[in-house]
NUTITI-657748 format. One record per residue (C-alpha): x, y, z; residue number from 1. Coordinates in steps of 0.1 Angstrom, whole numbers, always signed. Layout:
BEGIN
       X       Y       Z   seq
       X       Y       Z   NUM
...
This chain:
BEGIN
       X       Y       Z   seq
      +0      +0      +0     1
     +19     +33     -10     2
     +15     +67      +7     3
     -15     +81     -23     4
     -37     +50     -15     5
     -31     +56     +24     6
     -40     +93     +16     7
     -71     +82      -1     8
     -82     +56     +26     9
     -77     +90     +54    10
     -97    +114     +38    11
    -128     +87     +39    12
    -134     +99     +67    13
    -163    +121     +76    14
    -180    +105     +42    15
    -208     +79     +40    16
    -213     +44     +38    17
    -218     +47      -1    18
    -189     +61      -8    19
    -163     +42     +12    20
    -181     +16      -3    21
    -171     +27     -38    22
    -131     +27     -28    23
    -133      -4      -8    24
    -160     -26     -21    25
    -188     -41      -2    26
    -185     -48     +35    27
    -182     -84     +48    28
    -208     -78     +79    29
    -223     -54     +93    30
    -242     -43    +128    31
    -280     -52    +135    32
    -299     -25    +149    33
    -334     -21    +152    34
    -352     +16    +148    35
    -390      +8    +148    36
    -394     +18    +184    37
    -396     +52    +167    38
    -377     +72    +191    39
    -342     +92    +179    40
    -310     +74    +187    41
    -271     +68    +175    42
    -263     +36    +165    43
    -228     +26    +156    44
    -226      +8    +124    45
    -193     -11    +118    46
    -179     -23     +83    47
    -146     -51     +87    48
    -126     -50     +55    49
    -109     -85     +63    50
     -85     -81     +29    51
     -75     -49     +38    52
     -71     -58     +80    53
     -95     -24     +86    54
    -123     -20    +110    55
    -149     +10     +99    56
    -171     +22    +126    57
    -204     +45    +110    58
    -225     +70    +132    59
    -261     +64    +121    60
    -288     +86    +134    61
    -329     +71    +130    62
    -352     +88    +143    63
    -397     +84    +139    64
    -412    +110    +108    65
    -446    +114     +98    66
    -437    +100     +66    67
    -445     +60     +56    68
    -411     +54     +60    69
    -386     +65     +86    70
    -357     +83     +71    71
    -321     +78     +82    72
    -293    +100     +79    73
    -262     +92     +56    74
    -244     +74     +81    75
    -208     +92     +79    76
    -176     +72     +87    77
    -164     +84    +124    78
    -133     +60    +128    79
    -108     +44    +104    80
     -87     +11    +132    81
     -61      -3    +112    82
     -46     -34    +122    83
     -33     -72    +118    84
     -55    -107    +128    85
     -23    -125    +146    86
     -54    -156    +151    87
     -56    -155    +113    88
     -22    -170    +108    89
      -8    -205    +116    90
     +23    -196    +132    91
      +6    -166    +154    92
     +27    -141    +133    93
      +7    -115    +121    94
      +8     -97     +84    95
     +27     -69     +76    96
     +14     -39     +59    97
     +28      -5     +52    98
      +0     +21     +56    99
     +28     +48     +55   100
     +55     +57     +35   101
     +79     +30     +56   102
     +59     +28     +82   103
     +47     -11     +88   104
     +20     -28    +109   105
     +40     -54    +126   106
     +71     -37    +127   107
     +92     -18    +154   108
     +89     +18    +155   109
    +104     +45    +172   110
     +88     +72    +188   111
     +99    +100    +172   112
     +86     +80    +136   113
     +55     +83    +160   114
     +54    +118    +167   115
     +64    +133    +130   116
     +34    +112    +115   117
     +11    +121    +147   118
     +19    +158    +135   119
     +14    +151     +97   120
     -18    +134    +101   121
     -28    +163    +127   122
     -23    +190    +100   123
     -44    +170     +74   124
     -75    +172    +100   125
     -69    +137    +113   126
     -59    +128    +151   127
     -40     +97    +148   128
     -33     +69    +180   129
      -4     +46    +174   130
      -8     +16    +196   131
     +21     -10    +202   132
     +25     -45    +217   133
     +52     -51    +245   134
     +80     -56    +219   135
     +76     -18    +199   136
     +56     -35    +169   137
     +33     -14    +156   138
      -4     -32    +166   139
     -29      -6    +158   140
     -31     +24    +141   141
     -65     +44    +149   142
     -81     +78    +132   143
    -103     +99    +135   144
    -116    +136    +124   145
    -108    +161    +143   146
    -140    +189    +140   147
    -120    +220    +144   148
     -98    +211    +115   149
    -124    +200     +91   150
    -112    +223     +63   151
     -80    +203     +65   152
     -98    +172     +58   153
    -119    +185     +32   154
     -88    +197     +16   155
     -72    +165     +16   156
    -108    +151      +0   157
    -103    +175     -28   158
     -65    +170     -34   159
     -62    +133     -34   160
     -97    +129     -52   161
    -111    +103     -30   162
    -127     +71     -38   163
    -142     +70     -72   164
    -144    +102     -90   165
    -174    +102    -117   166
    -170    +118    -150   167
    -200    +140    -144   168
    -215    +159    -113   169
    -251    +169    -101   170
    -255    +203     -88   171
    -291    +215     -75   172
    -304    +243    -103   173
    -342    +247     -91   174
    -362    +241     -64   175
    -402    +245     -57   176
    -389    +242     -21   177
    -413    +261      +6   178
    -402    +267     +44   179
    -398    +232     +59   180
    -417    +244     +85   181
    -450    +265     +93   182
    -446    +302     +81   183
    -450    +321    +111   184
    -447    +354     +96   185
    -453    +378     +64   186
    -453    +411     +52   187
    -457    +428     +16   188
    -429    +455      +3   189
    -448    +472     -21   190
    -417    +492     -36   191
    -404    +462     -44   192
    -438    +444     -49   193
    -423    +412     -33   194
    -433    +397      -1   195
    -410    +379     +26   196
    -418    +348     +51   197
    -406    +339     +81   198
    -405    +303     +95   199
    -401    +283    +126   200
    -373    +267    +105   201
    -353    +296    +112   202
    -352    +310     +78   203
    -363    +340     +61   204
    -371    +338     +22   205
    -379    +363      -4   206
    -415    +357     -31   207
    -424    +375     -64   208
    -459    +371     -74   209
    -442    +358    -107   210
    -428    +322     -95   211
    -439    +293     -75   212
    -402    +294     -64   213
    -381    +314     -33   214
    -361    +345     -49   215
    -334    +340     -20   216
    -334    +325     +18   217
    -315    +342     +44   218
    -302    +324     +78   219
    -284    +341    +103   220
    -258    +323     +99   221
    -248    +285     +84   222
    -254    +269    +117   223
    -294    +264    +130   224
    -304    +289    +152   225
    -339    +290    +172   226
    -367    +291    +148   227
    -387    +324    +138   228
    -420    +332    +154   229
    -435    +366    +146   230
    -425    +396    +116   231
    -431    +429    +119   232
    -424    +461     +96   233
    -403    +490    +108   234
    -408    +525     +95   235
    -378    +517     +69   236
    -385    +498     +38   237
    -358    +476     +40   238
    -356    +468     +75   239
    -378    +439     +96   240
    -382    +429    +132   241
    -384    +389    +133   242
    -389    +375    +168   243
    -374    +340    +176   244
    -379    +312    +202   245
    -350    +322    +220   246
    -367    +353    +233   247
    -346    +377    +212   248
    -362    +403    +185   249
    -338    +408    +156   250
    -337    +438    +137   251
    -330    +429    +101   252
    -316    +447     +74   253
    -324    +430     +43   254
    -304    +452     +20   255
    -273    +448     +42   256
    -283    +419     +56   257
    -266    +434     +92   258
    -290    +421    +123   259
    -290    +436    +159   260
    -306    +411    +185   261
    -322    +422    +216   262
    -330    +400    +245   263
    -358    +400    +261   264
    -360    +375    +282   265
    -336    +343    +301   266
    -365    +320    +293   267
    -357    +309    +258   268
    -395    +308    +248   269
    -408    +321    +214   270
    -416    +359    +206   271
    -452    +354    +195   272
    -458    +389    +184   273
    -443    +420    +175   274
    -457    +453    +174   275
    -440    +489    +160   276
    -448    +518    +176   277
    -426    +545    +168   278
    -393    +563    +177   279
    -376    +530    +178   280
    -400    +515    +201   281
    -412    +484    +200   282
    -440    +459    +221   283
    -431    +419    +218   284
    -450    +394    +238   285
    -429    +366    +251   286
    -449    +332    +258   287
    -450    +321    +290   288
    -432    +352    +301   289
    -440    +390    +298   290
    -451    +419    +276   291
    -420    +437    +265   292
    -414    +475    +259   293
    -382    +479    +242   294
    -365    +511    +229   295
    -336    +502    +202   296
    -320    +536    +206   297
    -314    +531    +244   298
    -315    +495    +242   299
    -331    +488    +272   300
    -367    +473    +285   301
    -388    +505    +292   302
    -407    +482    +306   303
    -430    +449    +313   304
    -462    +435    +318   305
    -469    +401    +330   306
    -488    +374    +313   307
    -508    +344    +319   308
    -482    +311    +320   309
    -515    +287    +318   310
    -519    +300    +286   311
    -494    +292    +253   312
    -510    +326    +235   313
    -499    +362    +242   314
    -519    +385    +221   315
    -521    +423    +225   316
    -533    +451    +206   317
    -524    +487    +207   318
    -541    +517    +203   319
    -513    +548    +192   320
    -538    +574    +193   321
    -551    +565    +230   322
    -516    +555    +237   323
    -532    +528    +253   324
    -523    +484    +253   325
    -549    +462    +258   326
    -535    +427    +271   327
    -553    +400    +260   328
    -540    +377    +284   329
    -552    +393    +313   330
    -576    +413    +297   331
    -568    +445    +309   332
    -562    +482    +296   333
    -525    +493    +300   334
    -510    +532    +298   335
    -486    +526    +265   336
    -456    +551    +276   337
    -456    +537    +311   338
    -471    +501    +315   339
    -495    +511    +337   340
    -527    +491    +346   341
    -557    +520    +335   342
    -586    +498    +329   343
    -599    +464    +320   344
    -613    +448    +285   345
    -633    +428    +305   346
    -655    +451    +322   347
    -664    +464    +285   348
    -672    +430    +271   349
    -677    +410    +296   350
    -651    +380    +305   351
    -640    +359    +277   352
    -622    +326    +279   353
    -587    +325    +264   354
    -584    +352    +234   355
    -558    +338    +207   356
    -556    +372    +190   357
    -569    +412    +192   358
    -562    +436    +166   359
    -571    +472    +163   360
    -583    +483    +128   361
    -563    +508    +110   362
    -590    +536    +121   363
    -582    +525    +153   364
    -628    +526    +158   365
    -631    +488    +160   366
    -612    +458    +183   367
    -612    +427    +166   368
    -607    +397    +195   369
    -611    +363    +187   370
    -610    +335    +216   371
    -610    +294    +218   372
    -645    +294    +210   373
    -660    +327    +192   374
    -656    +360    +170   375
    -658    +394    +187   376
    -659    +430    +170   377
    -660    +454    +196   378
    -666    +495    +190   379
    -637    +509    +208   380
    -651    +543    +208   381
    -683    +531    +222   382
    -673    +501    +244   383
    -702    +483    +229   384
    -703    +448    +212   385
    -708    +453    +172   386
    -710    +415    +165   387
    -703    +384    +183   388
    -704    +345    +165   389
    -690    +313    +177   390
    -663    +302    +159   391
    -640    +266    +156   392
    -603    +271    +158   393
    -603    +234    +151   394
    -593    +205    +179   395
    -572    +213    +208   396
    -562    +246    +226   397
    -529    +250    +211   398
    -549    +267    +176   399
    -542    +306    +172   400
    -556    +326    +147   401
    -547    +358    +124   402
    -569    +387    +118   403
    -564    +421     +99   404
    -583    +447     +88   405
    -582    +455     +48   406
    -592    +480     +25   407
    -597    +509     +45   408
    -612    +488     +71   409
    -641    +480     +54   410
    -634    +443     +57   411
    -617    +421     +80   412
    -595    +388     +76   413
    -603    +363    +104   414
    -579    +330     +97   415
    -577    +298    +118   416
    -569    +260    +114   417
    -584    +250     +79   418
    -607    +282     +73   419
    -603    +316     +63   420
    -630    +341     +66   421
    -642    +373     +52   422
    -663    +397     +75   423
    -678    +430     +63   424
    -678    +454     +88   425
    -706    +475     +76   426
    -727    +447     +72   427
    -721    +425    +102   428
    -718    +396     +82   429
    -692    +371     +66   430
    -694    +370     +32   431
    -673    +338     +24   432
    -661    +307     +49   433
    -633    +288     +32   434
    -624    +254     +41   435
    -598    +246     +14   436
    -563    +239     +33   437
    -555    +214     +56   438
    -535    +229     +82   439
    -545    +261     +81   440
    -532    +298     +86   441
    -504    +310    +109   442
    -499    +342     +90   443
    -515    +364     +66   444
    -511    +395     +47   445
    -529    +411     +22   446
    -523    +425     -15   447
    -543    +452     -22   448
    -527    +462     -58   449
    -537    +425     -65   450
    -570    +418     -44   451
    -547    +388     -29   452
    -552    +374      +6   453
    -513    +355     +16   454
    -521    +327     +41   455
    -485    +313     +55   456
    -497    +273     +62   457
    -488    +252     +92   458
    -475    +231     +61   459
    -448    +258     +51   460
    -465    +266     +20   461
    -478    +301     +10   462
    -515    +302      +1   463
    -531    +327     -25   464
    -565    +334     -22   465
    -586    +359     -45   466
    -603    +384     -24   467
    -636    +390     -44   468
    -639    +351     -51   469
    -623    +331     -22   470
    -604    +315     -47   471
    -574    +298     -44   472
    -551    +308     -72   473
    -520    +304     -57   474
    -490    +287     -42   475
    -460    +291     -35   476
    -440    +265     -24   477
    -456    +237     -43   478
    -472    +208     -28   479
    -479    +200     +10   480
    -477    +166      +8   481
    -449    +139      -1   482
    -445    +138     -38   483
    -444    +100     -46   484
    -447    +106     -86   485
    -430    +128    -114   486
    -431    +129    -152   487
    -428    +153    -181   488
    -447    +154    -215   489
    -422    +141    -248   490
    -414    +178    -256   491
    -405    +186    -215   492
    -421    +220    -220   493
    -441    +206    -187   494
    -437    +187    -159   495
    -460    +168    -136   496
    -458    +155    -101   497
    -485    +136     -78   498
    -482    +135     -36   499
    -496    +118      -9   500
    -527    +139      -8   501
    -541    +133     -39   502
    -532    +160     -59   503
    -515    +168     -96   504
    -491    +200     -99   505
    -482    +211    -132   506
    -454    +232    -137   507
    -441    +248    -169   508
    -407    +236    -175   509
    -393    +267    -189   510
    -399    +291    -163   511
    -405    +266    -135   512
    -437    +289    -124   513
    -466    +262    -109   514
    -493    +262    -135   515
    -521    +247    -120   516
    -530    +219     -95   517
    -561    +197     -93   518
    -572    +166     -65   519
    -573    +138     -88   520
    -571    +112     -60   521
    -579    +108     -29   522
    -546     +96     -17   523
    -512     +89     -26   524
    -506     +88     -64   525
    -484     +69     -67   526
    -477     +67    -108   527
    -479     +92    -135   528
    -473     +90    -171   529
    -485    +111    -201   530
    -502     +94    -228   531
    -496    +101    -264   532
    -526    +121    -265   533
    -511    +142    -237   534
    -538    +129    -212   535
    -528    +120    -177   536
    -528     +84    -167   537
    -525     +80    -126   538
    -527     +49    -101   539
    -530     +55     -66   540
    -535     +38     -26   541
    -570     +52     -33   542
    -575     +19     -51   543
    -581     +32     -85   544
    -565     +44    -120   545
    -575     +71    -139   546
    -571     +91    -165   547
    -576    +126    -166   548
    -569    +155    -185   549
    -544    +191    -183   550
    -575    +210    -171   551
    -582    +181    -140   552
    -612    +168    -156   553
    -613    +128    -152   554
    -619    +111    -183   555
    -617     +73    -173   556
    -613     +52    -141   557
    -615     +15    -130   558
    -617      +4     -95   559
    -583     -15     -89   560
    -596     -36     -57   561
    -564     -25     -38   562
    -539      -3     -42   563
    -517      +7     -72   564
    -485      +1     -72   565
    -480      +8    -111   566
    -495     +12    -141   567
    -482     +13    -180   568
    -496     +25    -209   569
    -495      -1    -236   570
    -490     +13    -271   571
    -495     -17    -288   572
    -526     -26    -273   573
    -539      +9    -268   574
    -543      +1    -233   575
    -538      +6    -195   576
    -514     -26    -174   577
    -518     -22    -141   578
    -511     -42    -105   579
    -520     -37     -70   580
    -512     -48     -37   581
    -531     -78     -36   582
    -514     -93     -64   583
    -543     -84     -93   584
    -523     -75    -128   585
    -552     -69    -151   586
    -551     -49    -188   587
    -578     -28    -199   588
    -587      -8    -228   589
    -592     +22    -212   590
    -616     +42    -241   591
    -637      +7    -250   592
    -632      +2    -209   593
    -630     -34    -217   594
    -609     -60    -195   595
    -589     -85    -218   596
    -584    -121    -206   597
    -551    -108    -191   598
    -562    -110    -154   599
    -534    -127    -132   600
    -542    -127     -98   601
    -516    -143     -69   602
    -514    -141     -30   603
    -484    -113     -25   604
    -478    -105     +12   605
    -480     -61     +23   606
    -451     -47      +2   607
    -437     -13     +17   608
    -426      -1     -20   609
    -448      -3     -50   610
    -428     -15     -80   611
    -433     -50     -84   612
    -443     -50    -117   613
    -424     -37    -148   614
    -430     -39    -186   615
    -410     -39    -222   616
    -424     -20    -246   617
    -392     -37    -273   618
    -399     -72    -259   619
    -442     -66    -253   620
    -441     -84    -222   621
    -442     -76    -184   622
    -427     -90    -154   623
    -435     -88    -120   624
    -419    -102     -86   625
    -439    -134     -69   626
    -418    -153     -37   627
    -382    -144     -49   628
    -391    -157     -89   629
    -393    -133    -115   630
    -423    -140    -139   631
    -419    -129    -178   632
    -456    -128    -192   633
    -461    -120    -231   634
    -484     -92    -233   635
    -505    -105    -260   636
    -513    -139    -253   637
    -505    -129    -211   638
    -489    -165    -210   639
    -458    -176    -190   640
    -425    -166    -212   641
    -396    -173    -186   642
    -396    -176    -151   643
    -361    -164    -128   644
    -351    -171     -88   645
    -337    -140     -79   646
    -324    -161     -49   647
    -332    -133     -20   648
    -358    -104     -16   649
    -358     -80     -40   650
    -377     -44     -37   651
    -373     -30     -73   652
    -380     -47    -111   653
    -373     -28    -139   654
    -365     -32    -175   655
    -336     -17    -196   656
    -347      -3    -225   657
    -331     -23    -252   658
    -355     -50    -229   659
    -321     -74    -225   660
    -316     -71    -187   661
    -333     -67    -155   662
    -324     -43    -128   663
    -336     -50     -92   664
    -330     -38     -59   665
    -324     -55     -27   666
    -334     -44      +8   667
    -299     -27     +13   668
    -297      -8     -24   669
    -276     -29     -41   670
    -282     -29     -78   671
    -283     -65     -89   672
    -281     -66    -131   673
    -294     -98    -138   674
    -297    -110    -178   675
    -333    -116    -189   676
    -333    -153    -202   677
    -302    -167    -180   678
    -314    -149    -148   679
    -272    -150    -146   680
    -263    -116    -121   681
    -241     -97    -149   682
    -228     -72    -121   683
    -237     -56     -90   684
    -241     -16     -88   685
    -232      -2     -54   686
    -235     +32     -39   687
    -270     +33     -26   688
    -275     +22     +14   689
    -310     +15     +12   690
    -335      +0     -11   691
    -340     +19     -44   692
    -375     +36     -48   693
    -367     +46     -89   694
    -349     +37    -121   695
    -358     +62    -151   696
    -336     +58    -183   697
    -329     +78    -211   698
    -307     +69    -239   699
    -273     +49    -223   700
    -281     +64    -190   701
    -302     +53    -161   702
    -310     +73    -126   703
    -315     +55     -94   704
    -331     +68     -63   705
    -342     +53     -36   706
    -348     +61      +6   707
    -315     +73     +15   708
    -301    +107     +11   709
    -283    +100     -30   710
    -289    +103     -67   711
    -274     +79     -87   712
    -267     +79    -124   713
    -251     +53    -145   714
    -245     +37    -181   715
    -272      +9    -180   716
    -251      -2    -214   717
    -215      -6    -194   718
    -226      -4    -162   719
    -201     +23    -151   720
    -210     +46    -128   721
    -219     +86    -142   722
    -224    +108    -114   723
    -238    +109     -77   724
    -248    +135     -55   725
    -265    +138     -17   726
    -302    +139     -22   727
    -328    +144      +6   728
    -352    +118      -7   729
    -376    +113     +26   730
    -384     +78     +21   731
    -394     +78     -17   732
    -379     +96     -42   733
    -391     +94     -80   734
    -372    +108    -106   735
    -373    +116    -142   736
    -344    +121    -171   737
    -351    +154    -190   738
    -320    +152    -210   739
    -283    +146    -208   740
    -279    +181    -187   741
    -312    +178    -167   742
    -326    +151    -140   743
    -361    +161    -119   744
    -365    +144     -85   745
    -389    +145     -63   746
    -374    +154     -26   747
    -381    +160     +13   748
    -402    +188     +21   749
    -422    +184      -4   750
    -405    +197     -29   751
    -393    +191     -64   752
    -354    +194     -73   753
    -345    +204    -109   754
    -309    +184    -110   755
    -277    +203    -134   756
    -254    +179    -144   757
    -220    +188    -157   758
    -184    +177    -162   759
    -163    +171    -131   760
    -134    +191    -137   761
């Protein structure tokens, strides 16, 4: 072993399984572990090279999602041990090896040879332990990263080219990618005529009305910090107050990006809402803490009023030209420049049981206050009740809501958990009651230049509603559930991707802006493909297939008896082949809806993925997976061609497309290539750690995806491996080729990821 290869095997570290994998081939064992109790641990995962006399330890980290998988992180190699077997050898001797240049396992060696490679390794980001028996011999070498010097090793990663290097690399280039989590915050510039979000992931993000897609996201930094909780507008365009759940209020320059934090409090609990008042003074409510006067210029608390700790809301209003704060947590009337208790709400209204959010109207006439149960407008002026209705937050106590007066207060927003309302103020009624999102509002914001209502979701979307209409028109962010299904029509000019709720998102694939959407299921779709007509064909867990056009309108569907795992269209037979879960293949003429004689029906056990079945259009026959055999069916006659023992388990059948071999995955993502009349295993592709989801192909090339955090690409002709790159997949990941430049894949966060591939240089 010379000193390049040793240099190669070091700078493994701090890079996953896959890749070590790649340089050192498969593993000869590796740990058990067992993650279904759901809760988040560390598990070490250890690889033995036996050839090689190297012992890999892995850090994996599984923890429980509410996805229908659980998702594991890349498991990253922590620990290189080098070292000989003596027990391996008749005469107890052990094996030499040099793993430096002149520098032997086995061998004597003196400790200053010790301390000059100690210091080498040390300045290429590795700490290094030289362990030796009772006569000098080097026993054990091992290594390990060392965080603070990461650069070093990355350095080393880059100069010595580690592992395999492919001839092409992926590199993100889109994303319909919303806030991962809910949107907690928004506010329109209308200079700019752009809007910005704020999340409880910690990030801030930038929105044209144009795209479906983020302009820019802003962090404080590359490191997580406590998550966003509340936005508010300063008197400067460019400048924002976000509060976080660390207590602080960060003043935000976006055009500088330069941030002052202010701490409120030592309790580390969310800022729940901001208000401006003027002078550079500002009110923030911390939960389960106090109300906060804060002056920037001084920077100092003016000072504080106490809230109610058995409640997890904080809402206050303010009334500049009374100079007056009205806690709704207490309920009572505070002086604004001094904090001092002046009246109470309560004696005006009577008392009301947990309020969730107050707001004055812009007039400052009318108090909007909405509790756990019902909708108040109160005349501030008068101290009289305009208008009082019962309203459901939706299950539980943990449900706020957003309100705000629009349009010169003639109406008023009131949004909750899955409903937004309209309220007209001169009327005393509510015009519209929407029920059209899932997970409802935790901000809002209104357009007026565009009679748009903004509705930041729970989901980390941002909903667009019409004002005059209810309508919604809008997203940003795409969809809110897992996508499970992609494709693109034969000129890609638009692309198509089905989630776990049911619905088809249409995106044009020049400008990436989100076209349309329409519920064509009622659950998961889990296949798409466009027919030559340029109709939609979709199966789905909701037991059926259908087909449907561009404008959502369902022309065709069968009831599948279970659900789909796949379906094909069939040119030849100008028809629909489809299987489910309980082990029905069937083939119907979809525009005669006639069922041919085709009907194969077998017991198949719950299968977590939903690729079992495959089909040749070169050959005209499918395949599918029954008790480890492979099954080869003609498509015309549906008789028995071939039939294969694929020895083990496997997760994945596909065809290539000159219809010659199979490729199948196994439950730990190898790739096994299998020939189609021999069944004989031509190779075995490695890279993935976990059962592959997708194979798409496109000319010589073929994409695999699968549960684990990579993209692969390869030459299904040779069999060499193209390109790679980390991919948050989320337990499924479909994919689609575009071109030789372009891959689509469906990712985490329900998002889809528009893939660049270029030449590694």
């Amino acid at each position: 072993m010379n000193e390049t290869t040793d240099w190669k095997l070091y700078s493994l570290l701090e890079e996953s399984a896959a890749t070590v994998e790649l340089y050192l081939g498969k593993p000869e064992y590796t740990s058990n572990f067992d993650a279904s109790t759901g809760a988040t641990h560390h598990y070490t995962k250890e690889y033995f090279y036996y050839e090689k006399g190297i012992l890999l330890e892995f850090l994996t980290l599984f923890g429980k999602t509410f996805r229908p998988s659980p998702t594991q992180t890349t498991p990253k190699l922590k620990k290189i041990t080098l070292f000989s077997k003596w027990y391996e050898y008749p005469n107890g001797k052990p094996y030499t090896k040099e793993i430096l240049n002149g520098i032997y396992l086995g061998k004597e060696i003196k400790k200053e040879e010790i301390e000059k490679y100690s210091l080498e390794l040390e300045n290429k980001g590795i700490k290094a332990k030289f362990i030796l028996n009772d006569n000098f011999e080097l026993e054990r070498v091992i290594l390990e990263s060392i965080p603070e010097k990461f650069n070093q090793l990355s350095e080393l990663k880059i100069e010595q080219k580690t592992a395999i290097i492919p001839k092409y690399k992926i590199e993100d280039e889109w994303k319909s990618q919303a806030h991962t989590w809910e949107v907690t915050g928004l506010t329109y510039f209308k200079e700019k005529d752009l809007f910005i979000s704020v999340s409880a992931d910690a990030t801030c993000k930038y929105w044209s009305f144009d795209s479906s897609g983020c302009l820019n996201t802003y962090q404080e930094n590359t490191t997580w910090k406590p998550g966003f909780y509340s936005l508010e507008k300063t008197n400067l365009e460019n400048q924002i107050l976000v509060g976080n759940k660390a207590a602080e209020v960060i003043c935000w320059d976006l055009e500088t990006q330069k941030l002052q934090k202010f701490q409120l409090s030592e309790k580390h609990e969310a800022v729940s809402k901001i208000i401006w008042i003027e002078d550079n003074i500002f009110l923030a409510s911390v939960l389960n803490d106090y109300l906060y006067a804060y002056s920037i210029s001084e920077n100092k608390v003016l000072y504080i009023i106490e809230g109610n700790l058995a409640f997890n809301f904080f809402p206050f209003a303010v009334h500049k030209g009374k100079k007056e704060l009205v806690n709704g947590n207490d309920q009572e009337i505070y002086n604004l420049q001094d904090g001092k208790r002046i009246d109470s709400l309560a004696e005006k209204i009577g008392f009301v049981y947990r309020i969730v959010e107050m707001e004055f109207s812009r007039n400052e006439k009318f108090l909007s206050i909405v509790t756990n149960e019902k909708f108040i407008l109160f005349d501030y002026e008068s101290k009289t009740i305009l208008y009082e209705e019962k309203i459901d937050l939706g299950i539980g106590f943990d449900n706020p809501a957003k309100v705000k007066f629009i349009l010169e207060d003639k109406y008023l927003l009131v949004a909750g958990t899955r409903f937004l309302k309209l309220f007209d103020v001169d009327s005393k009624k509510f015009l519209y009651h929407i029920i059209d999102f899932e997970f409802g509002a935790r901000s809002i914001e209104f357009v007026e230049s565009r009679n748009l209502i903004l509705l930041g979701s729970w989901d980390g979307r941002i909903l667009g509603f019409d004002l005059h209409s209810g309508e919604k028109n809008k997203i940003w962010g795409g969809h809110k559930g897992l996508i499970y299904s992609i494709a693109a029509n034969n000129d890609k000019s638009l692309f198509i991707s089905g989630d776990s709720e049911g619905y088809l998102y249409f995106w044009d694939g020049i400008s990436k802006n989100l076209l349309h959407f329409y519920k064509i299921h009622n659950s998961t779709i889990t296949t798409i493909e466009v027919l030559p007509d340029g109709n939609i064909l979709t199966g789905s867990w909701e037991k059926t297939v259908k087909v449907s056009d561009v404008s959502g309108k369902i022309l065709w569907e069968i009831d599948a008896k279970d659900w789909v795992y796949n379906a094909f269209w069939i040119k030849s037979k100008q028809s629909v082949l489809f299987s489910n879960r309980e082990g029905l293949i069937q083939l119907v003429d979809w525009k005669k809806n006639l069922i041919y004689e085709i009907q194969i029906q077998f017991t198949e056990t719950y299968h977590s993925d939903f690729d079992l079945l495959a089909y040749s259009e070169v050959n005209e026959e499918f395949a599918f997976i029954n008790k480890n055999y492979i099954h080869i069916h003609d498509i015309h006659t549906g008789k028995e061609k071939i039939r294969l023992d694929t020895k083990e388990t496997k997760t994945r059948i596909s065809f290539s497309p000159d219809g010659g071999k199979l490729f199948l995955s196994d439950y730990v993502g190898n790739i096994h290539c299998m020939h189609r009349t021999t069944g004989e295993i031509l190779t075995v592709l490695r890279g993935h750690i976990d059962r592959v989801s997708h194979f798409h192909f496109f000319e010589d090339w073929m994409v695999s995806t699968g549960r684990e955090e990579k993209v692969f690409v390869w030459n299904w002709k040779t069999l060499e491996l193209i390109a790679s790159q980390n991919h948050s997949a989320g337990g499924i990941s479909p994919v689609v080729i575009l071109n030789k430049t372009q891959i689509l894949c469906g990712a985490t966060n329900s998002s889809l990821v528009l893939k660049k591939i270029t030449i590694n240089e």
